[in-house]
TIMI-827353 format. One record per residue: residue number from 1; residue in three letters; x, y, z of N, C-alpha, C in turn. Coordinates in Angstrom, 1 decimal. Layout:
# residues N
MIRO     i    aa     n.xx     n.yy     n.zz    ca.xx    ca.yy    ca.zz     c.xx     c.yy     c.zz
MIRO   NUM   ALA        X        Y        Z        X        Y        Z        X        Y        Z
...
# end
This chain:
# residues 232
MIRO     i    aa     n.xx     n.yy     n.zz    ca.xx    ca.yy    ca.zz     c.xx     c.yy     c.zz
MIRO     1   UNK    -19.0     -5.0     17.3    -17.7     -5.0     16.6    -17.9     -4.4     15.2
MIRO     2   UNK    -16.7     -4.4     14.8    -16.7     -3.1     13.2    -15.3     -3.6     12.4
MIRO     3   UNK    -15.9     -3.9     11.3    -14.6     -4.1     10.1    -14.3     -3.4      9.7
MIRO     4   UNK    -12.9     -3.7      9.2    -11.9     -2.7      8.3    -11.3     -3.8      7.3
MIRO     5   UNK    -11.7     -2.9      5.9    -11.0     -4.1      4.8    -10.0     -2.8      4.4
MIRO     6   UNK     -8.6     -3.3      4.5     -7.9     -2.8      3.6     -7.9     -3.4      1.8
MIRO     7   UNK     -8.0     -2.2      1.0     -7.8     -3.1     -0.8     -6.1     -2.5     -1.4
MIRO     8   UNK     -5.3     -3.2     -1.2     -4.3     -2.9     -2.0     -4.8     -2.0     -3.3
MIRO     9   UNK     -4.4     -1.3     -3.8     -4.9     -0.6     -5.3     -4.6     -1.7     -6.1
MIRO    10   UNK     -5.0     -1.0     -7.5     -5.0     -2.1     -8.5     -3.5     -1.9     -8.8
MIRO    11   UNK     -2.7     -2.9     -9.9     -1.3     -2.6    -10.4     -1.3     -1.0    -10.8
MIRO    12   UNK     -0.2     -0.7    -10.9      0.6      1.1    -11.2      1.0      0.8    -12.4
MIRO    13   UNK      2.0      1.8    -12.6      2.7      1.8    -13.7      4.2      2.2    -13.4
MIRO    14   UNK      5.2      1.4    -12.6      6.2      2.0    -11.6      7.6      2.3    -12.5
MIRO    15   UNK      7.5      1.7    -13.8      8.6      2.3    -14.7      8.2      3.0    -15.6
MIRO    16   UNK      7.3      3.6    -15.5      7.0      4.4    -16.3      7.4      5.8    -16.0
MIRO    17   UNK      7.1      6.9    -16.8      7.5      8.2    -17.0      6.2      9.0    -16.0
MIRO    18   UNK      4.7      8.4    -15.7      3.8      8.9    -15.1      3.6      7.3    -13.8
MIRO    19   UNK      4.1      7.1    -13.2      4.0      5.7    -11.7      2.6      6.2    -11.2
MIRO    20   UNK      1.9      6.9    -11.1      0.7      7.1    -10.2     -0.4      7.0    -11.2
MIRO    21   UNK     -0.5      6.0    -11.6     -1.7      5.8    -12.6     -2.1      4.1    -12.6
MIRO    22   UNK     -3.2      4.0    -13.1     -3.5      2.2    -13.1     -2.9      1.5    -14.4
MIRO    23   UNK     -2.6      0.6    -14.6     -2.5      0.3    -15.7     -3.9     -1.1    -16.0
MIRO    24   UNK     -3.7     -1.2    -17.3     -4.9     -2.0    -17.9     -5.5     -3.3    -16.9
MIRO    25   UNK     -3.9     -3.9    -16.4     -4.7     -5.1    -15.5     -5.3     -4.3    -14.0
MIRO    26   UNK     -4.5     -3.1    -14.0     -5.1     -2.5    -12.7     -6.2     -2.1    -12.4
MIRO    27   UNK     -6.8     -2.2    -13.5     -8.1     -1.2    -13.5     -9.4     -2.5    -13.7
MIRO    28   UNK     -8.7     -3.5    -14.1     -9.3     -4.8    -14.1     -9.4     -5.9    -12.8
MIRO    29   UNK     -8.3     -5.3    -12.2     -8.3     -5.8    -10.4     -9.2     -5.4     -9.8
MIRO    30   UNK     -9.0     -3.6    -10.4    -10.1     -3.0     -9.3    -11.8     -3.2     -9.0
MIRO    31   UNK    -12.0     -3.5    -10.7    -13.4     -3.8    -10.8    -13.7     -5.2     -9.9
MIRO    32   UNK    -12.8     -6.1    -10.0    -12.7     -7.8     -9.6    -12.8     -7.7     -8.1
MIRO    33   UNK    -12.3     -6.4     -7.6    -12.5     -6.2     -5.8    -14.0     -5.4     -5.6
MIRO    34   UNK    -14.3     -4.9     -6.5    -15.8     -4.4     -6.4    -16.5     -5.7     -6.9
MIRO    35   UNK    -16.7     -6.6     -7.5    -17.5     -7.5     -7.7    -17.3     -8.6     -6.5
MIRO    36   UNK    -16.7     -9.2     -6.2    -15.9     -9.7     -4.7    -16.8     -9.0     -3.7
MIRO    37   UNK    -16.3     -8.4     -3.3    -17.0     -7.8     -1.7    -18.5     -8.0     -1.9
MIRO    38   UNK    -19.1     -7.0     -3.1    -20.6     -7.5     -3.5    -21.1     -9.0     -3.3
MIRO    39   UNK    -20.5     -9.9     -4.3    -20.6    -11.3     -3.9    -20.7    -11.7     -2.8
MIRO    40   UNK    -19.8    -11.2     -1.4    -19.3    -11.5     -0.8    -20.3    -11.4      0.7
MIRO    41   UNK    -21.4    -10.4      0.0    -22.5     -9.9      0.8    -21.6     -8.2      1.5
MIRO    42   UNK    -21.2     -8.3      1.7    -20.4     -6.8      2.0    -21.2     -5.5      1.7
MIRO    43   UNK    -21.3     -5.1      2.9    -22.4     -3.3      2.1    -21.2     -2.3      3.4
MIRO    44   UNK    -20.1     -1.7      2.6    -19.5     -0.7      3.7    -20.3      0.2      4.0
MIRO    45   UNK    -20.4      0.8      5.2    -20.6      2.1      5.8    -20.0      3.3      5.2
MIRO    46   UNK    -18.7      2.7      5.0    -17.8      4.1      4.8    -16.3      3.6      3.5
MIRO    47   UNK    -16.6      4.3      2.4    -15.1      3.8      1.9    -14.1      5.3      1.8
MIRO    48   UNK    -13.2      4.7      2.1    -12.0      6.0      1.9    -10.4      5.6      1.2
MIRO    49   UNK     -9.9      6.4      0.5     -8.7      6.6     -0.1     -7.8      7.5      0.1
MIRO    50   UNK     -6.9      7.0      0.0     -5.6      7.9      0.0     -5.5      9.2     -0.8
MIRO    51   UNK     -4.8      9.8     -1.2     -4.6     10.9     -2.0     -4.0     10.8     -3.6
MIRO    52   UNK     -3.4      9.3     -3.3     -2.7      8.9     -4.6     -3.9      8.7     -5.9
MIRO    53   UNK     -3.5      9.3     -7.3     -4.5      8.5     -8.1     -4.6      7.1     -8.1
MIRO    54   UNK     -4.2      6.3     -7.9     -4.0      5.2     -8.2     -5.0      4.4     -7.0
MIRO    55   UNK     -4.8      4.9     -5.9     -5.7      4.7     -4.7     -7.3      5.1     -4.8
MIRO    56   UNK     -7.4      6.5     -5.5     -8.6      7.2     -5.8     -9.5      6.1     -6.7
MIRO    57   UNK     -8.3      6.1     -8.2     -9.3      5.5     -9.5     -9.6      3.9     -8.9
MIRO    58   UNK     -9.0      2.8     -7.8     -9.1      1.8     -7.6    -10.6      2.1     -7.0
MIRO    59   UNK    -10.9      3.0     -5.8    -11.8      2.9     -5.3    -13.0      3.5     -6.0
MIRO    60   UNK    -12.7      4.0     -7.2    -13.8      4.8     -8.0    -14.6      3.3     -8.7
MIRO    61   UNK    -13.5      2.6     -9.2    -14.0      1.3    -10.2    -14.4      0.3     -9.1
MIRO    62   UNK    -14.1      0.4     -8.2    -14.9     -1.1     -7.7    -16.0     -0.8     -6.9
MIRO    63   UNK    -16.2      0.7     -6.3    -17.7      0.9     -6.4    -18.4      1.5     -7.6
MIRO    64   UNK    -18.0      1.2     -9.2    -18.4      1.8    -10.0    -20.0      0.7     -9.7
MIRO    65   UNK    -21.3      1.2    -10.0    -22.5      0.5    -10.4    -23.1      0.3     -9.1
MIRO    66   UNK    -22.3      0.3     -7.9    -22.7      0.2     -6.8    -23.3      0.7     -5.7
MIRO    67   UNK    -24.2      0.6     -5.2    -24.9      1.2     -3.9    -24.1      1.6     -2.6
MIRO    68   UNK    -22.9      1.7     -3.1    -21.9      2.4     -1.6    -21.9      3.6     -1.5
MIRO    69   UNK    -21.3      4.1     -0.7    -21.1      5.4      0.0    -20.3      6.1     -1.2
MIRO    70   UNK    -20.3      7.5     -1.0    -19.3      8.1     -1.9    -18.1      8.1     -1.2
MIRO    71   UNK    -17.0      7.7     -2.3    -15.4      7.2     -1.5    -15.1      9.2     -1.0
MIRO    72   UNK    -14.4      8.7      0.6    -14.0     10.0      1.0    -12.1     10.1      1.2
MIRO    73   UNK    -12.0     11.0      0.6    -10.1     11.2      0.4     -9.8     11.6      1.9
MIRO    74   UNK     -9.0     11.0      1.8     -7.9     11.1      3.0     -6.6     11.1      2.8
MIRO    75   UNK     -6.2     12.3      3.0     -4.2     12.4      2.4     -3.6     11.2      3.5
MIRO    76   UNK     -4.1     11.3      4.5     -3.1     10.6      5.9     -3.1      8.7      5.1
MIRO    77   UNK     -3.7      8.6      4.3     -3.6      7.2      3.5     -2.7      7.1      2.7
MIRO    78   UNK     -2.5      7.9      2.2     -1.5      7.8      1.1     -0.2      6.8      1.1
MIRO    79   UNK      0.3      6.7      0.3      1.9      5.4      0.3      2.9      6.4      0.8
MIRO    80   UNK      3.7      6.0      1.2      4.9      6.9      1.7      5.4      7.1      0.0
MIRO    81   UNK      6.4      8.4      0.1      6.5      8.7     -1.1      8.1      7.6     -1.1
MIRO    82   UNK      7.3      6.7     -2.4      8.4      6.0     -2.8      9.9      7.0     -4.5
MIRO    83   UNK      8.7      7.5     -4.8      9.5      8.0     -5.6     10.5      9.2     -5.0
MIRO    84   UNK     10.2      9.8     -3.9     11.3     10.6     -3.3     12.1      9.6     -2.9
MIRO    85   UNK     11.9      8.3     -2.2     12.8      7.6     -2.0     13.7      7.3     -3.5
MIRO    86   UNK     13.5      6.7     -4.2     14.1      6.1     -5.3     14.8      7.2     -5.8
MIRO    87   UNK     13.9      8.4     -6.4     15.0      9.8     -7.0     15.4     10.8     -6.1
MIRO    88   UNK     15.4     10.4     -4.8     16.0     11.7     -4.2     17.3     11.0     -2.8
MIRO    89   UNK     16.5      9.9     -2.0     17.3      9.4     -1.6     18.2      8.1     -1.9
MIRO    90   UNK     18.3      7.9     -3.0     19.4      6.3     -3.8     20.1      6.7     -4.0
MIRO    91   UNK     20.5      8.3     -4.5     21.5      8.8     -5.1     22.2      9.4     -3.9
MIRO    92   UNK     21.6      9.6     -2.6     22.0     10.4     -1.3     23.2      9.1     -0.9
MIRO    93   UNK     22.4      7.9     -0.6     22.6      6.6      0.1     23.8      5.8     -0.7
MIRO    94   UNK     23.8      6.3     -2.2     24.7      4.9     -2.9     26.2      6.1     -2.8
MIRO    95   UNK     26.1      7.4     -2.8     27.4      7.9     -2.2     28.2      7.8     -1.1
MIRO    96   UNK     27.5      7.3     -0.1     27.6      7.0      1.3     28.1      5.7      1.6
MIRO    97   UNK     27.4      4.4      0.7     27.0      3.5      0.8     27.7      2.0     -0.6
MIRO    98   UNK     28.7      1.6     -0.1     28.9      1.1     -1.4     28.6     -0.5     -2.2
MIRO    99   UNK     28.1     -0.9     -0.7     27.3     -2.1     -1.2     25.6     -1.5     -1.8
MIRO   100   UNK     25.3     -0.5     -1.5     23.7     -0.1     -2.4     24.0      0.3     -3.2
MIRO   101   UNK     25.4      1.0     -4.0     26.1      1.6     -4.9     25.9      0.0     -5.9
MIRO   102   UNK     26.3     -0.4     -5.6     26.3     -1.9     -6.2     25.0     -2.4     -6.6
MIRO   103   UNK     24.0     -2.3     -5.6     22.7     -2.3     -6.3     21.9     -2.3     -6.9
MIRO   104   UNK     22.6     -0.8     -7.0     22.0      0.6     -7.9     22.3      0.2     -9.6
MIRO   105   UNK     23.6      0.2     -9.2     24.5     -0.7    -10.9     23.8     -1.6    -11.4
MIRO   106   UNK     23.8     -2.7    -10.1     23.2     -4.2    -10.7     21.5     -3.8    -11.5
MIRO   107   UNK     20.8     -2.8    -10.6     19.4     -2.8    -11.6     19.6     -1.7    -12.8
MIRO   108   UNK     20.7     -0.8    -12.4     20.8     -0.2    -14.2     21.2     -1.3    -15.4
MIRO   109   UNK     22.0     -2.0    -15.2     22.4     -3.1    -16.1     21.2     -4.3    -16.5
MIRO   110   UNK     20.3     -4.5    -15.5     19.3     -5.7    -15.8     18.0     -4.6    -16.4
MIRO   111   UNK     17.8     -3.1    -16.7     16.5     -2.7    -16.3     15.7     -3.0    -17.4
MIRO   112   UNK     16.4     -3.1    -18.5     15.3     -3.9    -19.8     15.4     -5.4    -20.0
MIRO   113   UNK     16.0     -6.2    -18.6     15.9     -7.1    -18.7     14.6     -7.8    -17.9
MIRO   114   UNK     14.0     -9.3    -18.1     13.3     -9.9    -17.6     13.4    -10.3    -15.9
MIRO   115   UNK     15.4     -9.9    -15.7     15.4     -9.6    -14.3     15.4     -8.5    -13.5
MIRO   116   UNK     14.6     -7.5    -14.4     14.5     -6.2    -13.8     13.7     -5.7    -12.1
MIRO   117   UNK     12.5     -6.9    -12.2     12.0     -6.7    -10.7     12.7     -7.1    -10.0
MIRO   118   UNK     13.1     -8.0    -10.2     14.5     -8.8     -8.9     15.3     -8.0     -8.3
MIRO   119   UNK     16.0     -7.2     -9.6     17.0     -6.1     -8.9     16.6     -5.3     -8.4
MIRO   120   UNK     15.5     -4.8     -8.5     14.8     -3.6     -8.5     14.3     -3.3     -6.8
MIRO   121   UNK     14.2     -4.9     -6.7     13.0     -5.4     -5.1     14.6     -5.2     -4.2
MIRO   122   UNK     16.0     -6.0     -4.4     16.9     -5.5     -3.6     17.2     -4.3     -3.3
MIRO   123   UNK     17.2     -3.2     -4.3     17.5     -2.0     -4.4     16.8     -1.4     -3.2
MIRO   124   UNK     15.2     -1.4     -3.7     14.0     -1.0     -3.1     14.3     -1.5     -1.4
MIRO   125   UNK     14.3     -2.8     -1.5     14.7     -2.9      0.7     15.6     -2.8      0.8
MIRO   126   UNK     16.7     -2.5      0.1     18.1     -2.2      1.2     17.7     -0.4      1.3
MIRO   127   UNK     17.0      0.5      0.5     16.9      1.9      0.4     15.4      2.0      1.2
MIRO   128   UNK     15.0      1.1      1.8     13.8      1.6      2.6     13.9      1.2      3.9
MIRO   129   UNK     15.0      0.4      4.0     15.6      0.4      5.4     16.1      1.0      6.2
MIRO   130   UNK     16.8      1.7      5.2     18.1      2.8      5.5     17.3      3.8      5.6
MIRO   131   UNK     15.8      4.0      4.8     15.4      5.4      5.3     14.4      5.1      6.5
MIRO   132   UNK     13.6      4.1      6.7     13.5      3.9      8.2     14.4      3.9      9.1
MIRO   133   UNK     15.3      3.2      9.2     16.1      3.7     10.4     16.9      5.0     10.6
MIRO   134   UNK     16.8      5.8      9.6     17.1      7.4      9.5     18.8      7.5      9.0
MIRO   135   UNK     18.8      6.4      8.3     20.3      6.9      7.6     20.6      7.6      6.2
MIRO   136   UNK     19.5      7.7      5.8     19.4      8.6      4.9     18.3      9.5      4.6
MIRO   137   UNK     18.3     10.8      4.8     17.2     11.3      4.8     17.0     12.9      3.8
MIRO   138   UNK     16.5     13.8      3.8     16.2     14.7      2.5     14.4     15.3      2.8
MIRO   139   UNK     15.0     17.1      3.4     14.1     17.5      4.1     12.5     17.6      3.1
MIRO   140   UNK     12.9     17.4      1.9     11.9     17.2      0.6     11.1     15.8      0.8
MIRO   141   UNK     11.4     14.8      1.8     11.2     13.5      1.5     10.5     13.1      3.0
MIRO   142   UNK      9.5     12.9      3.2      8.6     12.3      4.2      9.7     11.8      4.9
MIRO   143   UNK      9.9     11.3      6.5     10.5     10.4      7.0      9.7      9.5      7.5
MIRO   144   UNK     10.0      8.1      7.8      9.4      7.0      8.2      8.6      7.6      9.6
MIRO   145   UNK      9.2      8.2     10.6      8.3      8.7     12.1      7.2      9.6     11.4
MIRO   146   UNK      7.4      9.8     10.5      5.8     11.2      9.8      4.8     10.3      9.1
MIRO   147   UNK      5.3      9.6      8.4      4.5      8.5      7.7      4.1      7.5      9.0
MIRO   148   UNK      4.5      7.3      9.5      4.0      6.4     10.7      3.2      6.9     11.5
MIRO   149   UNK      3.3      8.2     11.7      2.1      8.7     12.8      1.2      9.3     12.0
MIRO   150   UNK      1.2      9.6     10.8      0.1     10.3      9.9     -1.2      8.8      9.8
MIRO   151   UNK     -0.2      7.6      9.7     -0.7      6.4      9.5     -1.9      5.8     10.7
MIRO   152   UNK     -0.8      6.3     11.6     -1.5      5.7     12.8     -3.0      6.6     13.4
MIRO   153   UNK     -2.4      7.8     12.7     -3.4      8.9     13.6     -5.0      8.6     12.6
MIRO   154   UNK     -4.7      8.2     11.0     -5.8      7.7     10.3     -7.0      6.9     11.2
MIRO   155   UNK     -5.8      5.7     11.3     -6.4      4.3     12.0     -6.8      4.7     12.9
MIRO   156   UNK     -6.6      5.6     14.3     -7.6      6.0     15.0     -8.6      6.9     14.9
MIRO   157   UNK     -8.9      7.6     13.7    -10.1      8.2     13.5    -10.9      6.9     13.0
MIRO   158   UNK    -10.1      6.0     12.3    -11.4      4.9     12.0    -11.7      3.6     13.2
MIRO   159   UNK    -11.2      3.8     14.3    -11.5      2.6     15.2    -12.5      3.6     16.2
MIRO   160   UNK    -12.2      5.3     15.9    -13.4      5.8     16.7    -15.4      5.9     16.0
MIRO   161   UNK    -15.0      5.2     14.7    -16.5      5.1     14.2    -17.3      3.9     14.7
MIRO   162   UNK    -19.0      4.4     14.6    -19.4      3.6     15.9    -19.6      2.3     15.6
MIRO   163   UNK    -19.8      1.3     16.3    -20.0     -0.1     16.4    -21.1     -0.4     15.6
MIRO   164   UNK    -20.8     -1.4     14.5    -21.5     -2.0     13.1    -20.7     -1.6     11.9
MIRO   165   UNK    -19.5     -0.2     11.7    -19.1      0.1     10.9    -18.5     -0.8     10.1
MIRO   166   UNK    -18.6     -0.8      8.4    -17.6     -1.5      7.7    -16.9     -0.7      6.9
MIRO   167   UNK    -15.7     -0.4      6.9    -15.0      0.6      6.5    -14.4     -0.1      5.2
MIRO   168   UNK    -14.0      0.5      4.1    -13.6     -0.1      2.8    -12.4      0.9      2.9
MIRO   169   UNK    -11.3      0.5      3.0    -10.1      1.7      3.0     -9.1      1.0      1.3
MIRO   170   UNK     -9.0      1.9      0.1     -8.0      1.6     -0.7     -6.9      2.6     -0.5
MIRO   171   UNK     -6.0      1.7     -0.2     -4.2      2.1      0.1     -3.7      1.5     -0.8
MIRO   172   UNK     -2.2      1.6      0.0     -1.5      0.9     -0.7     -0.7     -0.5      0.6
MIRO   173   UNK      0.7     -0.7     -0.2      1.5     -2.0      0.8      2.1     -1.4      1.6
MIRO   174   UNK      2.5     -0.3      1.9      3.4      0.3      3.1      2.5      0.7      4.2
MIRO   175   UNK      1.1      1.9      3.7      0.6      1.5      4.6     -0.6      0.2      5.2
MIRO   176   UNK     -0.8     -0.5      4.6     -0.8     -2.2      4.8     -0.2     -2.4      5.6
MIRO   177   UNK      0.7     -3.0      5.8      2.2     -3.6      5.9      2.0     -3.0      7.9
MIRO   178   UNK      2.1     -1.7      8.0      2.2     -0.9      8.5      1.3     -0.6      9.5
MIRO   179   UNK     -0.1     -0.7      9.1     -1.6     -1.4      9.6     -1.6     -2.6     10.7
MIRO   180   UNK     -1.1     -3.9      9.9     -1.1     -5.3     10.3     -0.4     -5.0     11.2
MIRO   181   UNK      1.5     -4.0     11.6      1.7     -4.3     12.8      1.5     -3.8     13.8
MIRO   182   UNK      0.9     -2.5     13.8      0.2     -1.9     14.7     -0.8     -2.9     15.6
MIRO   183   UNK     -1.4     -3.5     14.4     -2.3     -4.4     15.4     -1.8     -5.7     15.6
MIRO   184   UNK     -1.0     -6.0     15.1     -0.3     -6.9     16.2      1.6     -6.8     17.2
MIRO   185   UNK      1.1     -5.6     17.3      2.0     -4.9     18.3      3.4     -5.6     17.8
MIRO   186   UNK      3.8     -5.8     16.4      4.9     -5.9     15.8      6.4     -5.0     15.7
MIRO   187   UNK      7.7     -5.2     15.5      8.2     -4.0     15.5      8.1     -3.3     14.6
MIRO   188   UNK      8.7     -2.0     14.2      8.5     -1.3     12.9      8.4     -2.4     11.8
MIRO   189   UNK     10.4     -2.6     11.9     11.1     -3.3     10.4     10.1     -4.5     10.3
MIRO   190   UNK      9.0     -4.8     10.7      8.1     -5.9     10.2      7.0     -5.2      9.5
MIRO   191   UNK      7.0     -4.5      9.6      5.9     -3.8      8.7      6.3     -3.2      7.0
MIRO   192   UNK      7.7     -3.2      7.3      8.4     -3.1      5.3      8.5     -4.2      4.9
MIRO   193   UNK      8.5     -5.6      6.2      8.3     -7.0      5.5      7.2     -7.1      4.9
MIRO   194   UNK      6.2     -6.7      5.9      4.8     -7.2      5.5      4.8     -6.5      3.8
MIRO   195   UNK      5.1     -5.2      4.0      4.4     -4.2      2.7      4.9     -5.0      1.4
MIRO   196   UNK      6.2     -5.6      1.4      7.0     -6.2      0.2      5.8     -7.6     -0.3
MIRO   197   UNK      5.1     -8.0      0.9      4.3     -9.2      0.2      2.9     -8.7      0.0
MIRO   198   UNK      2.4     -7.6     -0.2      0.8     -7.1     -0.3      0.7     -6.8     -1.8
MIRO   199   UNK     -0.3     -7.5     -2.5     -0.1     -7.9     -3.8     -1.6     -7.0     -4.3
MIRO   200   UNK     -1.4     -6.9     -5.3     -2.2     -5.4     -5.9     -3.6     -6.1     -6.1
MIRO   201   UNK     -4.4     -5.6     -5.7     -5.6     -5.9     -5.2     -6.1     -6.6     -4.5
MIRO   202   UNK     -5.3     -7.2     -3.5     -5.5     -8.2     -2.2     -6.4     -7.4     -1.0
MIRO   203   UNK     -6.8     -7.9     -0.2     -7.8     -7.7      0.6     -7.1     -7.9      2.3
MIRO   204   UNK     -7.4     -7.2      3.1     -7.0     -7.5      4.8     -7.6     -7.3      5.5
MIRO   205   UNK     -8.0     -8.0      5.9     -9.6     -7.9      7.0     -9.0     -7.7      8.1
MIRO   206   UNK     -9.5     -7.1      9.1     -9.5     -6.3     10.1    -10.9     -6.3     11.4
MIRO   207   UNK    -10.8     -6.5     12.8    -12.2     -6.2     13.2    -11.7     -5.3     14.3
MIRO   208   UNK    -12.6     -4.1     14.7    -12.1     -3.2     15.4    -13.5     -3.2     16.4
MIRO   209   UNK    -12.8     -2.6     17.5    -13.9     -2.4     18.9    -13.4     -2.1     19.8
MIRO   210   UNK    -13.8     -1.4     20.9    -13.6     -0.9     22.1    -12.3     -0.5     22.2
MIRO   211   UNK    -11.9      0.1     21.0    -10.1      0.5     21.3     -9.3     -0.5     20.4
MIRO   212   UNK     -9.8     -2.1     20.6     -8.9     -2.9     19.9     -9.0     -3.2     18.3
MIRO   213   UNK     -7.8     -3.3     17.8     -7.7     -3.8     16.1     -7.0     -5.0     16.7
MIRO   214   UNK     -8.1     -5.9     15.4     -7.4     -7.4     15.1     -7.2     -7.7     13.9
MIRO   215   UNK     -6.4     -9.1     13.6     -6.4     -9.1     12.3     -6.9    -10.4     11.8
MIRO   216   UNK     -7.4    -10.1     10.6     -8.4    -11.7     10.8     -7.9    -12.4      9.6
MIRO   217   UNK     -7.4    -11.6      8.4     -6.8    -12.3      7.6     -5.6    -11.2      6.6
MIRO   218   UNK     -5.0    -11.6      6.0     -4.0    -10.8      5.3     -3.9    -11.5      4.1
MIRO   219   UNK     -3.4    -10.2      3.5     -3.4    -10.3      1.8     -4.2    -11.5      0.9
MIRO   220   UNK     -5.3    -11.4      1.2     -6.5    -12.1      0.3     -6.1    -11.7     -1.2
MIRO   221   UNK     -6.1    -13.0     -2.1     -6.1    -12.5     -3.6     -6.9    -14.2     -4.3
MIRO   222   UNK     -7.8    -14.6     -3.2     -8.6    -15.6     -3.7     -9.7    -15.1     -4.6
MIRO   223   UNK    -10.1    -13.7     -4.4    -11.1    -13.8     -5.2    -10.3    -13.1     -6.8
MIRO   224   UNK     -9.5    -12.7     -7.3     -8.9    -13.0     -8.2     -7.9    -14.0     -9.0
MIRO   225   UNK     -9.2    -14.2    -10.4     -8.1    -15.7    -11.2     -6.9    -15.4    -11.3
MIRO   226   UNK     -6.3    -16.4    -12.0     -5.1    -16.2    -12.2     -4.0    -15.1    -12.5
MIRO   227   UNK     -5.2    -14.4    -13.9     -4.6    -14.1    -14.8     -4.7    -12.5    -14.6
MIRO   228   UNK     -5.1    -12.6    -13.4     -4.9    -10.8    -12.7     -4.3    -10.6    -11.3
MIRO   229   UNK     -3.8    -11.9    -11.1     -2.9    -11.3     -9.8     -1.6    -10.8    -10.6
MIRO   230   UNK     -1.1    -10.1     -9.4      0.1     -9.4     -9.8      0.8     -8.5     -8.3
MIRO   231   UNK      2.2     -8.7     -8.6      3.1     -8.3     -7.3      3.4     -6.6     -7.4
MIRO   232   UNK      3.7     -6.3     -8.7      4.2     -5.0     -8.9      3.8     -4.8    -10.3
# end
C-alpha cells in the first residue's frame, strides 16, 4: 500500500490586489507542515504542486532544510480558477439571477466590515454552484467537467506509482474537497461541501493500492497551534 497526503497551501491573500501569493501567517503554516510530517517520521517519495504560487511557495517552505525530493509542478493540481469565477462569472450570474444579485450587494456593503467573510462565503456557494451545475458559464473560465477530469486524470497518474509510495501533494480546497469524493464515490455537489471546510494548511491522508483510494483522515490541523490556523 502507498500514501497520499494532501497539504492545503498556506493562507493567500484573497482581497487583495495580487490573491495568488502567501501571506505572513501562510508562509508560517507552511513551514509548521514541513516540521509536522518530519516529526511525524514521514520521508515522501514524491512531492508535487499545482501551478498556483501559492501551492508552489507552500511546498518550497515546508521542504525548505529537508531531505525530500525536489517538488514536481503539475498544472492538473491547480485550484479551479476562482477568480474567473468571482470577476467574470458574478457579474454574468447576478444579471440573470436576482437573489445572488442580492448577495453580491450584501458583500459590497459589509466588505470593510468584520462581516466581510460571511458575505463573501454566501456569495462564493451560491456562485460555485451555479457554475457546477452549468448555469453560468464564460468560454474564458474553466468549467467544473474540465476541472474535474484534469483532477481526476492527476489522481490516476498518482495511484499508478508503485507500491511503498508516499506522495506529498500541495493543492488547494476544491481540489481536496474533490479528491475525498472521488474516493468515497460521493456526488459531485459534496465535493464544494467538502472544499468550503479545508482549512489552510490542514493535512488528508489518503492510502492507495491496487486501483483503490481510501480515506483515512480529513482536514488535519492538529499539528498547528492556535494561533496559525486559519479558514481563508
Amino acid at each position: 500500500m502507498s500514501d497520499l497526503i494532501l497539504v492545503r497551501h498556506g493562507q493567500a491573500t484573497p482581497f487583495e490586489a495580487d490573491t495568488d501569493r502567501l501571506s505572513v501567517l501562510g508562509e508560517r503554516q507552511a513551514r509548521a507542515v514541513g516540521e509536522a510530517l518530519t516529526a511525524q517520521g514521514v520521508r515522501p517519495t514524491h512531492v508535487l504542486h499545482g501551478a498556483l504560487v501559492r501551492q508552489r511557495r507552500t511546498a518550497e517552505l515546508a521542504a525548505e532544510g529537508r531531505d525530500w525530493p525536489t517538488p514536481t509542478l503539475d498544472p492538473r493540481l491547480s485550484e479551479f480558477d476562482g477568480d474567473g469565477l468571482v470577476g467574470t462569472l458574478a457579474p454574468l450570474l447576478a444579471r440573470q439571477d436576482a437573489e445572488f444579485a442580492a448577495l453580491v450587494g450584501a458583500f459590497r456593503e459589509h466588505r470593510d466590515s468584520p462581516e466581510r467573510n460571511r458575505h463573501f462565503q454566501r456569495l462564493l456557494e451560491a456562485l460555485a454552484a451555479a457554475w457546477q451545475a452549468g448555469r453560468v458559464t464564460h468560454p474564458e473560465v474553466e468549467g467544473w467537467a474540465d476541472f474535474r477530469a484534469r483532477v481526476r486524470d492527476a489522481l490516476g497518474d498518482v495511484l499508478r506509482l508503485p507500491s511503498g509510495t508516499v506522495a506529498v501533494v500541495f493543492t488547494s480546497g476544491g481540489v481536496i474537497g474533490l479528491a475525498v469524493a472521488l474516493a468515497l464515490d460521493a456526488p459531485d455537489a459534496s465535493a464544494l461541501r467538502l472544499n468550503w471546510r479545508v482549512k489552510n494548511g490542514s493535512l488528508t491522508r489518503l492510502t492507495f493500492g491496487g486501483g483503490r483510494l481510501s480515506l483515512d483522515t480529513f482536514n488535519e490541523e492538529g499539528h498547528l497551534p492556535p494561533d496559525l490556523r486559519s479558514w481563508r
